[in-house]
C-alpha positions in Angstrom: 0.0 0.0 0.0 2.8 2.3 1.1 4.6 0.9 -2.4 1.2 2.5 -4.4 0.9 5.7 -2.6 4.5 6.4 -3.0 4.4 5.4 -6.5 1.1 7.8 -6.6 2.8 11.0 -5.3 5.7 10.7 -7.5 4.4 10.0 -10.6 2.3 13.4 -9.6 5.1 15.4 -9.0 6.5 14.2 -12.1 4.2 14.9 -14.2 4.0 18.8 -12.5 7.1 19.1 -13.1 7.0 17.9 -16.7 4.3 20.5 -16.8 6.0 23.4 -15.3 9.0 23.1 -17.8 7.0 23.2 -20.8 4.9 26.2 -19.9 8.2 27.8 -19.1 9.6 26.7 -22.6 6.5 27.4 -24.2 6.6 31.1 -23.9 10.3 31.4 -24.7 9.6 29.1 -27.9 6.9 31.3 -29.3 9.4 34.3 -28.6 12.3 32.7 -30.9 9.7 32.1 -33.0 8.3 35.1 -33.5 11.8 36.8 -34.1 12.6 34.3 -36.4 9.9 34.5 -38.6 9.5 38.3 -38.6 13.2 38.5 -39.2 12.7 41.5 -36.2 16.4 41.4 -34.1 19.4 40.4 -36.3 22.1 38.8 -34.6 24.9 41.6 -33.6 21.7 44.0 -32.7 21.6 47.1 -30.4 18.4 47.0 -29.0 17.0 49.1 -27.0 14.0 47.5 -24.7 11.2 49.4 -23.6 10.1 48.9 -19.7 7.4 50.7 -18.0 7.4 47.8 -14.9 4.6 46.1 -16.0 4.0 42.7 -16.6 4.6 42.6 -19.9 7.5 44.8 -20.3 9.2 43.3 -17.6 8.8 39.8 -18.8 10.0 40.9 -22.7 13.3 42.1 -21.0 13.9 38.9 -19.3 13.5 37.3 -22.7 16.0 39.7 -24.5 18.3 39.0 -22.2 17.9 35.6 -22.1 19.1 35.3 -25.6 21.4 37.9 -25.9 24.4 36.2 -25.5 23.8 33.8 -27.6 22.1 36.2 -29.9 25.3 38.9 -29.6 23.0 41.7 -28.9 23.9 44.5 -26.9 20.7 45.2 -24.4 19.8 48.6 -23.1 16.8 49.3 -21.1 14.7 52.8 -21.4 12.0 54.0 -18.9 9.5 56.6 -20.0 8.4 58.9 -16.7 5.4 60.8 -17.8 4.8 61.8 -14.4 1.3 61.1 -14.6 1.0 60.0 -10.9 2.9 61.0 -7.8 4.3 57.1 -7.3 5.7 57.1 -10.9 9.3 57.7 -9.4 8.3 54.2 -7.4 8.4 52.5 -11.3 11.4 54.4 -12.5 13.7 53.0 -9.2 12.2 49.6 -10.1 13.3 49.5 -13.6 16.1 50.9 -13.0 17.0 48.2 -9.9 16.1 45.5 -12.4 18.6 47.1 -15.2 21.2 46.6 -12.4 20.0 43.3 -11.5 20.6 41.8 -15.3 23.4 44.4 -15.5 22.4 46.3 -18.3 22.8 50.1 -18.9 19.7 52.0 -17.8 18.3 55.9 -19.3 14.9 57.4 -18.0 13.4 60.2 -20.0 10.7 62.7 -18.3 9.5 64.5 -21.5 7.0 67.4 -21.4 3.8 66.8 -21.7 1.7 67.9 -25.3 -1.8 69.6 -26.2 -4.3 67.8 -28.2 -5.7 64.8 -29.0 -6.6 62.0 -26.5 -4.6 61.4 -23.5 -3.5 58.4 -25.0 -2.5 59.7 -28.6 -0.7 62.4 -26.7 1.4 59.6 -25.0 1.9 57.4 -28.3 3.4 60.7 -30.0 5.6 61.4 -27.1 6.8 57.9 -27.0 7.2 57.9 -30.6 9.6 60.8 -30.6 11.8 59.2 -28.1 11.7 56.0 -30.1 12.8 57.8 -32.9 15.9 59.3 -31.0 17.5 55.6 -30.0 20.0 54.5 -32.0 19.6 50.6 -32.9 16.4 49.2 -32.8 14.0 49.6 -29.9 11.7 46.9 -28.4 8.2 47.2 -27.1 6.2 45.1 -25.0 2.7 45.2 -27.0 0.8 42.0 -26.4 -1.9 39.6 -28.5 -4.3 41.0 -25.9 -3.0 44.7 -26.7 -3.6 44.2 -30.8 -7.4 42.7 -30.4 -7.9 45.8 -27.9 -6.4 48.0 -30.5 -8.6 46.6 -33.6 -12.1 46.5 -31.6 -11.1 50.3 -30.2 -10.2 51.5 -34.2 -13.5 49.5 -35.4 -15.5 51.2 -32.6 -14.2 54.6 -33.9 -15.1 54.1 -37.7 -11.8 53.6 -38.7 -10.6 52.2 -42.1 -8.2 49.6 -43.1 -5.4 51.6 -41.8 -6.8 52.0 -38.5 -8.3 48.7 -38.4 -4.9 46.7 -39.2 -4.0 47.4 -35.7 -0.3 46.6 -34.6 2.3 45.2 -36.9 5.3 43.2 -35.7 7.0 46.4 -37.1 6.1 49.8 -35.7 7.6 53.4 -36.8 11.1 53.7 -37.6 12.9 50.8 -35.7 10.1 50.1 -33.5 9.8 46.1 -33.0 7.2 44.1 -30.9 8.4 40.6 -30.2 5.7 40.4 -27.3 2.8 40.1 -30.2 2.0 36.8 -30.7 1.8 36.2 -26.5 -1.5 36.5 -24.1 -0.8 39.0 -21.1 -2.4 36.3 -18.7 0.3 33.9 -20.0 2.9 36.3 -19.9 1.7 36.7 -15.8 1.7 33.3 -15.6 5.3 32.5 -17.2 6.5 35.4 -14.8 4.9 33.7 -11.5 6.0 30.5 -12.5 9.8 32.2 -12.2 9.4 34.3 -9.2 9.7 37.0 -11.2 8.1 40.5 -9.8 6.5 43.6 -11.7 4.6 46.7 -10.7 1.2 47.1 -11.8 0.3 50.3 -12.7 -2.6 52.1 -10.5 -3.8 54.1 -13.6 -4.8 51.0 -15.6 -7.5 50.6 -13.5 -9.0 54.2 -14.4 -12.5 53.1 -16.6 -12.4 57.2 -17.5 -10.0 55.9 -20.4 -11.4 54.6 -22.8 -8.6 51.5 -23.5 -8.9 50.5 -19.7 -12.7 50.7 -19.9 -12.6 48.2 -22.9 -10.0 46.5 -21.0 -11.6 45.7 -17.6 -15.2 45.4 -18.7 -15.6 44.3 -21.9 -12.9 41.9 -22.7 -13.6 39.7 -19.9 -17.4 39.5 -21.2 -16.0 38.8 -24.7 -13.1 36.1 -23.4 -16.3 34.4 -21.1 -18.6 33.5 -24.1 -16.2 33.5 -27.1 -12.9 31.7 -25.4 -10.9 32.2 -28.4 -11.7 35.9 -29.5 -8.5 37.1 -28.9 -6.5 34.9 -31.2 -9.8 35.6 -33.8 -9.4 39.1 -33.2 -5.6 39.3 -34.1 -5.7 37.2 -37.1 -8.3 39.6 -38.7 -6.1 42.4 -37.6 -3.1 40.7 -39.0 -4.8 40.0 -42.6 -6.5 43.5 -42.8 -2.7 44.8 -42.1 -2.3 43.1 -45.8 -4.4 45.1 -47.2 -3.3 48.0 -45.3 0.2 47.3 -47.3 -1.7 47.4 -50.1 -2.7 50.6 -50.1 0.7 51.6 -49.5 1.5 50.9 -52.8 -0.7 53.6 -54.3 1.9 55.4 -55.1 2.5 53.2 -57.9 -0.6 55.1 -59.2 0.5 58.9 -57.9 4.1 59.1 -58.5 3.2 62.9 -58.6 0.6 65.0 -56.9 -1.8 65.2 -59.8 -3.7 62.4 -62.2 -5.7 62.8 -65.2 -9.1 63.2 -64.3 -10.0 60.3 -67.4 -7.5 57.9 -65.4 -8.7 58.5 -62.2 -12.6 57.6 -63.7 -11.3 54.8 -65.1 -10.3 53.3 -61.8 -13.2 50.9 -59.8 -14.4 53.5 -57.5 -12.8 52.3 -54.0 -9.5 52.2 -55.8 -10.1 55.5 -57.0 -11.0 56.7 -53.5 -8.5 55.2 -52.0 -5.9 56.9 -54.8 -7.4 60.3 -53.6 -6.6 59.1 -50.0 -3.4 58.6 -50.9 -2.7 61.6 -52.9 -4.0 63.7 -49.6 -1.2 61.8 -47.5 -4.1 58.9 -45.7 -5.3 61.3 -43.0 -6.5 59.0 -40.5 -10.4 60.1 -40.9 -12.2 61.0 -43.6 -12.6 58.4 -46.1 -16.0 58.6 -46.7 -15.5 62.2 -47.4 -13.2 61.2 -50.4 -16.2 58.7 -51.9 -18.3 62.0 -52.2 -15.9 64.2 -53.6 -15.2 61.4 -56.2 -18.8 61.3 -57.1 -18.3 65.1 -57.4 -15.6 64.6 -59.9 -17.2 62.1 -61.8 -20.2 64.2 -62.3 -17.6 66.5 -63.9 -17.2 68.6 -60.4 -14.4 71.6 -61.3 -12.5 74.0 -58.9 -11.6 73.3 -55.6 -12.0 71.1 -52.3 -11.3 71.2 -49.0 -10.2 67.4 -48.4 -10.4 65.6 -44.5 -6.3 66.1 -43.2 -6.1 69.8 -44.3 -5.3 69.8 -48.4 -7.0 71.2 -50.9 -8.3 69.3 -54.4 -8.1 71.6 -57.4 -9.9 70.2 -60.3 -10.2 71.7 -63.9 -11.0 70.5 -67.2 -8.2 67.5 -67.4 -6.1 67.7 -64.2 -6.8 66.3 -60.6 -4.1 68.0 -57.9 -3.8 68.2 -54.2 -1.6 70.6 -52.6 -1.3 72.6 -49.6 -4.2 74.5 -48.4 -2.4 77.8 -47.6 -4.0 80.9 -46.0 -6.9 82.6 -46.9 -10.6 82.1 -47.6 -12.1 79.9 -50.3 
């Protein structure tokens, strides 16, 4: 009896342990392959990683250093303060005692804060500048569960196939995100299974933002009756970024800012839209705006347009142009 009960507990722990191993592998394993297959961090790369002290962050710099020797990349670790609560210092010393822990170089930035837009577009721009000021590439922690939040926020807004494309592996510049094919609650998971700490930010818990509020209350609603919608979610944002790249390559169509208005009607009419759109540098709104003044034109509409993103359309007999508005009335 003793025999069974022995042979019992250790075949449980065995198979815990068996268990434990490959969820820690598993995470690392879609890491590789997501770097591998996107091509995102060269061997011999400078990389500069992103932390706030969240879960996520945290857990991608464990990762980059992980492979980093093997990998020959040179790791440093950037903290954005935007000072948007009075225990943001308390994130800053965190990051900063985890840089020290992996010994890796550290660099807070406390930038000033802009006007306009959402509080959260205001951030992204910020962010984006300092992005754009690192030399290498720079690593950010955006999730699975960050894309599908991204895609249902765009569609909520009315957004396009620009907007609704969400996040690529890819972002501005050298922006990379080799977090984007993990779930946060495995990422929490992977990092509890190591005894691995992060901070969790008070403000994520504010519903007056609109990303939190989808967040906290609806995603968990959405995850409850439709298990997978997250993965669904990201693989329609991941084929609609496809298109997206297709529309990049409108220029092929306005190498210049003008096009004969006979070439332009000749186009099926989304393409045609869509070549407007292009020709007005894809303001982020707007696009139905461009279907009407393309009816316009095609009813043989001549002189000029205010288009959504600030231009002006001038239209005469055989031309189609778009230039700058410039000052004035008209």
């Amino acid at each position: 009896m003793f025999a069974k009960n022995f042979q019992y507990l250790f075949l449980s722990w065995t198979s815990r342990i068996r268990d434990y191993i490959r969820n820690m592998r598993a995470l690392e394993k879609i890491f590789l392959k997501t770097i591998a297959r996107e091509s995102m961090f060269p061997g011999g790369s400078r990389i500069t990683a992103a932390v706030s002290g969240g879960a996520d962050s945290v857990a991608m710099l464990y990762l980059l250093n992980r492979f980093a020797v093997a990998r020959n990349w040179q790791i440093e670790v950037l903290h954005i303060d935007h000072g948007l609560r009075v225990d943001s210092r308390n994130d800053q010393l965190f990051v900063k005692s985890l840089s020290e822990q992996l010994k890796l170089p550290f660099c807070c930035r406390r930038p000033d804060s802009e006007a306009g837009g959402s509080m959260e577009s205001r951030w992204s721009s910020i962010r984006q500048k300092i992005f754009l000021e690192q030399s290498g590439l720079v690593a950010v922690a955006h999730t699975a569960s960050d894309r599908a939040e991204t895609v249902l926020m765009r569609l909520f807004e009315g957004s396009g196939l620009r907007g609704l494309g969400g996040m690529d592996y890819s972002g501005v510049g050298s922006v990379r995100r080799p977090m984007l094919d993990m779930h946060s609650s495995e990422i929490r998971r992977w990092l509890k299974e190591k005894d691995i700490s992060w901070i969790e930010d008070s403000s994520n818990q504010n519903t007056e933002i609109n990303r939190n509020r989808l967040r906290l209350q609806v995603m968990p609603v959405i995850e409850e009756n439709f298990p997978e919608a997250v993965s669904g979610i990201c693989r329609s944002g991941a084929l609609l970024s496809k298109w997206r790249d297709l529309q990049d390559q409108l220029n092929l169509f306005t190498e210049s800012e003008s096009i004969k208005r006979g070439e332009l009607r000749a186009m099926p009419g989304v393409l045609a839209a869509l070549t407007l759109w292009n020709m007005a540098e894809k303001p982020r709104n707007g696009f139905e705006e461009f279907q009407k003044i393309l009816k316009w034109l095609n009813s043989g509409g001549k002189g000029k347009h205010i288009l959504p993103g600030g231009k002006r359309l001038v239209a005469d007999e055989e031309y189609i142009r778009v230039e700058a508005r410039g000052s004035g009335r008209f």
